[in-house]
C-alpha positions in Angstrom: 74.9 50.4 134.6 77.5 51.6 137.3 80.7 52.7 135.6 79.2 53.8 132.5 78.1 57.1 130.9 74.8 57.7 129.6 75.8 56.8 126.1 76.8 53.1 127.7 80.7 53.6 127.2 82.9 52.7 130.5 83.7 55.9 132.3 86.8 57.3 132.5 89.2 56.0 135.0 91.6 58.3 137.2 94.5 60.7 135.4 97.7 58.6 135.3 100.7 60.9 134.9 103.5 59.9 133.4 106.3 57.7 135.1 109.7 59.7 136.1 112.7 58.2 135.2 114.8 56.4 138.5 116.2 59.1 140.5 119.5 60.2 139.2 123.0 60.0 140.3 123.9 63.5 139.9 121.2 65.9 140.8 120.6 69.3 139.6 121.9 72.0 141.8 122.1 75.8 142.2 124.3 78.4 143.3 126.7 76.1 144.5 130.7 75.3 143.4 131.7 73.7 140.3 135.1 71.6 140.1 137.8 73.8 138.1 141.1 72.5 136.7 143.9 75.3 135.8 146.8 77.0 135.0 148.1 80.7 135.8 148.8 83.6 133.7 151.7 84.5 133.9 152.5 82.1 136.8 152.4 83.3 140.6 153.5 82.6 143.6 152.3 83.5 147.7 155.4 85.1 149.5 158.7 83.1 149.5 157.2 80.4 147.6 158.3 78.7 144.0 155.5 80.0 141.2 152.4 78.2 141.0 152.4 75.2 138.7 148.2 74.5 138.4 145.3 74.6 141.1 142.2 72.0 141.3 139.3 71.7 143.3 137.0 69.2 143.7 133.4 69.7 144.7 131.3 67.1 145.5 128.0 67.9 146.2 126.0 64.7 148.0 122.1 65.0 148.5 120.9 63.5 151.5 117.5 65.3 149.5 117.0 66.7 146.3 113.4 68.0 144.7 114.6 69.4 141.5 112.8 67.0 139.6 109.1 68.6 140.4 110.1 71.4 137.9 110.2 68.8 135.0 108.3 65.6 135.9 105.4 66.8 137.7 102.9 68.2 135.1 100.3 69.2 137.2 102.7 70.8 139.6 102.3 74.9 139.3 105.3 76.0 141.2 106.6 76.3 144.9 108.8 75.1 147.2 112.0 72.9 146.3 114.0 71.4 149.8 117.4 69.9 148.8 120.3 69.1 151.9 123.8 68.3 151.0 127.1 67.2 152.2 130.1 69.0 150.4 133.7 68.0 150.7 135.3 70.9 148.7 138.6 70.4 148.0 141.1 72.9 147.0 145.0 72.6 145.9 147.9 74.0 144.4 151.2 72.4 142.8 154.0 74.4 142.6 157.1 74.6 140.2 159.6 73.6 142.4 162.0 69.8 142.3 159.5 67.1 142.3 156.9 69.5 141.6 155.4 69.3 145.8 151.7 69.7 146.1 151.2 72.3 148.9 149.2 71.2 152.0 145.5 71.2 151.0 142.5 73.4 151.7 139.8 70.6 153.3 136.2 72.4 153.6 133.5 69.9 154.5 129.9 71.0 154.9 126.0 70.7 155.2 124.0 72.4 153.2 120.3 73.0 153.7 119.2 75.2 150.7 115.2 76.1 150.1 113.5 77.5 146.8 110.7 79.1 145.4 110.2 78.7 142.0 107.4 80.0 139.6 106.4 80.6 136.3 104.8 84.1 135.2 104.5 83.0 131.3 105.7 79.7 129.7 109.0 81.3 129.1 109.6 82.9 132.2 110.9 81.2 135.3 112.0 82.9 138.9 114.2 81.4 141.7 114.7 82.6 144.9 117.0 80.6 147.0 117.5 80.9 150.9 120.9 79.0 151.8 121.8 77.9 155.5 125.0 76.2 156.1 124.9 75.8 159.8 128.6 74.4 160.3 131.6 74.2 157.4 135.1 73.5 158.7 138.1 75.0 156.8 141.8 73.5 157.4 144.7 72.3 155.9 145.9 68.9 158.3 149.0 70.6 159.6 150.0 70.5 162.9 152.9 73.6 162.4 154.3 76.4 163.6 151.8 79.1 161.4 154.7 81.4 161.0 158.4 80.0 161.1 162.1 81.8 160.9 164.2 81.3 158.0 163.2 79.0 154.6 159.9 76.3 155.9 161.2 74.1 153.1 163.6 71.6 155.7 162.2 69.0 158.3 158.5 70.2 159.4 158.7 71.6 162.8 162.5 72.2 162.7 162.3 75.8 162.6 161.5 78.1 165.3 158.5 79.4 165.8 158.1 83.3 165.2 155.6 84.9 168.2 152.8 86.5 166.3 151.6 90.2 167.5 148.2 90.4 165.4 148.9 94.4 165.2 152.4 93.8 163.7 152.2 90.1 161.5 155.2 88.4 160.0 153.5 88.0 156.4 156.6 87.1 155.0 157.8 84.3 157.3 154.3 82.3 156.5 155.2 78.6 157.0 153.1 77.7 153.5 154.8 74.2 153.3 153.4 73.0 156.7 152.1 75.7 158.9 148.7 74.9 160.8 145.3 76.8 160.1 142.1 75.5 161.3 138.7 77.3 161.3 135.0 76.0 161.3 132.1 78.4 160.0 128.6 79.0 159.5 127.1 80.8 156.2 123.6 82.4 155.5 122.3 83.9 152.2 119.8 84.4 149.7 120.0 84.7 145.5 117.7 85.2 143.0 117.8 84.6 139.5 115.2 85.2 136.3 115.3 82.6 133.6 113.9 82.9 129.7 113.5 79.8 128.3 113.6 78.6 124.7 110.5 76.6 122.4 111.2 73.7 124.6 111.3 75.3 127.6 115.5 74.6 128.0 117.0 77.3 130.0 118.2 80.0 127.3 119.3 82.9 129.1 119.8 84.0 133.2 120.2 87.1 135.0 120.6 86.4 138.9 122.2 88.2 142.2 122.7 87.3 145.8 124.7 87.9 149.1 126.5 84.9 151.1 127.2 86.3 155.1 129.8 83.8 156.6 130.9 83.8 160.1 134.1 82.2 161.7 132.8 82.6 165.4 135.6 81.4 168.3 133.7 78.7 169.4 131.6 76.9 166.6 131.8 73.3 166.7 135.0 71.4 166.3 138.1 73.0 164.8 137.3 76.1 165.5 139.7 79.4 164.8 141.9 80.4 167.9 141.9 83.6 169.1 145.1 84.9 167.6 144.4 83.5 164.2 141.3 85.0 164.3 142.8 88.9 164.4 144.4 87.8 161.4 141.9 86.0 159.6 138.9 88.8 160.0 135.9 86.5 160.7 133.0 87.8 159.5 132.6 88.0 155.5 129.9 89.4 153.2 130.0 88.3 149.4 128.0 89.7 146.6 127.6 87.7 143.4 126.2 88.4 140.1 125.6 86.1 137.2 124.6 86.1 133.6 123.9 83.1 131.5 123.1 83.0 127.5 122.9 79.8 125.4 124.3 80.2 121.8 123.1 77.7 118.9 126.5 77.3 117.5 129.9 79.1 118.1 132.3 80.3 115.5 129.4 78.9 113.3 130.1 75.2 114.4 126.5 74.1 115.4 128.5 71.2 117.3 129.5 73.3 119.5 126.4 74.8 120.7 126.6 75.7 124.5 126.2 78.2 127.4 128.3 80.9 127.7 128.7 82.2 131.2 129.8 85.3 133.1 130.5 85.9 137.0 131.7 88.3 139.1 131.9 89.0 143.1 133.2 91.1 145.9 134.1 90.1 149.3 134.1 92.3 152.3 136.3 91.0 155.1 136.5 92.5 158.2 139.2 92.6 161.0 142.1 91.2 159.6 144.8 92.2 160.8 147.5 94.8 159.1 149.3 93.6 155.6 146.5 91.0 154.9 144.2 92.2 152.3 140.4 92.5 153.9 138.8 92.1 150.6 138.2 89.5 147.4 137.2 90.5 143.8 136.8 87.7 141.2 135.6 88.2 137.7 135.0 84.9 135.5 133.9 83.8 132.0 133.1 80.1 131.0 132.1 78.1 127.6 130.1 74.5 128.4 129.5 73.1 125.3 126.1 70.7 125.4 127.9 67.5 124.3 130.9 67.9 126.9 129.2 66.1 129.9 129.2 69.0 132.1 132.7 70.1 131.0 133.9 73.7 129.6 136.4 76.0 129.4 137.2 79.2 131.6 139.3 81.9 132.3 139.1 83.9 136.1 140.9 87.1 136.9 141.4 86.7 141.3 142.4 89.8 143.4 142.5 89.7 147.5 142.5 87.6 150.1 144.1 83.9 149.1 141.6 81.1 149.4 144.4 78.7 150.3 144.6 78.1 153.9 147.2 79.9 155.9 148.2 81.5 152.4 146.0 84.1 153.4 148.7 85.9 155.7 151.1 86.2 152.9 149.7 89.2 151.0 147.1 89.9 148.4 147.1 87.6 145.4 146.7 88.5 142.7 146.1 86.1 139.8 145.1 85.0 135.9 143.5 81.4 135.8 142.4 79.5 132.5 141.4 75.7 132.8 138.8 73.4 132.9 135.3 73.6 134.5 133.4 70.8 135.3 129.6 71.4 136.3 128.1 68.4 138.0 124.8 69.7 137.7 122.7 68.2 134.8 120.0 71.1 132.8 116.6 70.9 133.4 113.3 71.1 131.3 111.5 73.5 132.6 107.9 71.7 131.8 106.0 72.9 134.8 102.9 75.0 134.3 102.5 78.9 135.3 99.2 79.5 137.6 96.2 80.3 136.1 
């Protein structure tokens, strides 16, 4: 009869794979920012400015597309390509330990992110990630409207003090206007990273080695809120970072089991060129962090910082240098790597 085997039994229907769970909130993502809560060591301060009370920043990372999932709910699927687009508002800011404690004017660096992988297996402990990253526009500014360098202490009425003329051979890196000054710059990024992964009995990431290079440009004419041409001899505005990263996962630490997590290690180097003289043309940044698995994302770290500041028109005010320890949040949830190698 139709449908049946030669021993009369109904013949088997189609393979039904498992059903994925609904689409999550917070996606998985690599190579991209965590949020970081912290304190300084011993505390520091740009030029002319009160010490540094903390420093936050946000990173929201919202997927317009995200196909992370494939690596652990697709069975049958034997590695590839992964697509995933985002919008990023990162968010940076400082308090200071001045009366009333002011906030400084904020760094605000929206983005798009279009970021493509190709992942494989070579055993069923071995995974390999190479990521291409495009970020065709990113906008950096602070929402001041300010004279970028002022006369005299920038702590009265915003725009009360006169402006200082700026010669980019010669710059007036200690009469920054940190409390109000403008600084406006939109950029595009390009790079690659790639990063080996050994995986444990249940095929949890266990341990990670990975590399890469970011190439950021700050061209004079790049969308809206782009750098002007004067700010531009200071700023240098073409960058080239190199990261490395190593991961290990630890059953238990100090012999507490409950606190079983991944310890973490960074470090990078940023090449700046053309800035002008007195403002440092290079970044170095070296940082260790502890993510316990039962925190929700959340750790602990500590960051040594040397170079160029990351805060806005800080950047004319000298090198920085700086000890941070605080609070990491990654937003990114571990995968199962359940995937099959190719035959």
């Amino acid at each position: 009869m139709p449908g049946e085997d030669d021993l009369g039994a109904p013949a088997p229907g189609p393979l039904v794979l498992p059903r994925p769970p609904p689409r999550r909130l917070l996606p998985h993502y690599e190579f991209l920012e965590d949020s970081t809560f912290d304190y300084f060591v011993p505390n520091v301060g740009p030029a002319g400015d009160e010490p540094l009370a903390f420093e936050a920043q946000a990173a929201p990372h919202l997927f317009l597309w995200n196909g992370w999932q494939k690596v652990q709910w697709q069975p049958l699927w034997h590695g590839g390509w992964i697509h995933s687009a985002a919008v990023t508002f990162l968010l940076r800011l400082r308090m200071v330990a001045d009366r009333s404690a002011p906030v400084r004017p904020p760094s605000y660096m929206p983005r798009l992110d279009y970021q493509a992988f190709r992942v494989w297996k070579t055993r069923r402990d071995r995974v390999h990630v190479v990521e291409l990253r495009l970020t065709p526009w990113g906008h950096h500014s602070n929402g001041q409207q300010f004279c970028s360098f002022v006369e005299g202490d920038p702590g009265g009425v915003p725009g009360s003090q006169p402006c200082i003329p700026i010669d980019p051979r010669d710059p007036p890196t200690d009469e920054v206007n940190y409390r109000s000054g403008d600084f406006s710059t939109s950029f595009f990024i390009a790079g690659a990273h790639y990063a080996h992964l050994w995986l444990d009995g249940d095929r949890w990431e266990s341990r990670r080695l990975a590399g890469g290079f970011l190439f950021e440009g700050n061209p004079r004419s790049w969308g809206p809120g782009t750098i002007d041409e004067t700010m531009s001899k200071l700023y240098g505005p073409w960058r080239l970072r190199l990261d490395l990263e190593a991961r290990q996962h630890l059953a238990s630490a100090f012999g507490w089991t409950a606190l079983a997590g991944m310890l973490r290690g960074s470090a990078s180097l940023e090449l700046i060129w053309e800035t002008a003289p007195g403002i440092p043309g290079d970044r170095e940044l070296v940082e260790a962090s502890w993510l316990p698995d039962r925190a929700g994302g959340a750790g602990l770290f500590v960051r040594f910082f040397s170079g160029q500041d990351w805060m806005n028109i800080l950047f004319a005010a000298g090198r920085t240098t700086m000890v941070q320890l605080g609070v990491i949040w990654s937003l990114s949830p571990p995968l199962q790597y359940t995937f099959q190698p190719r035959e």
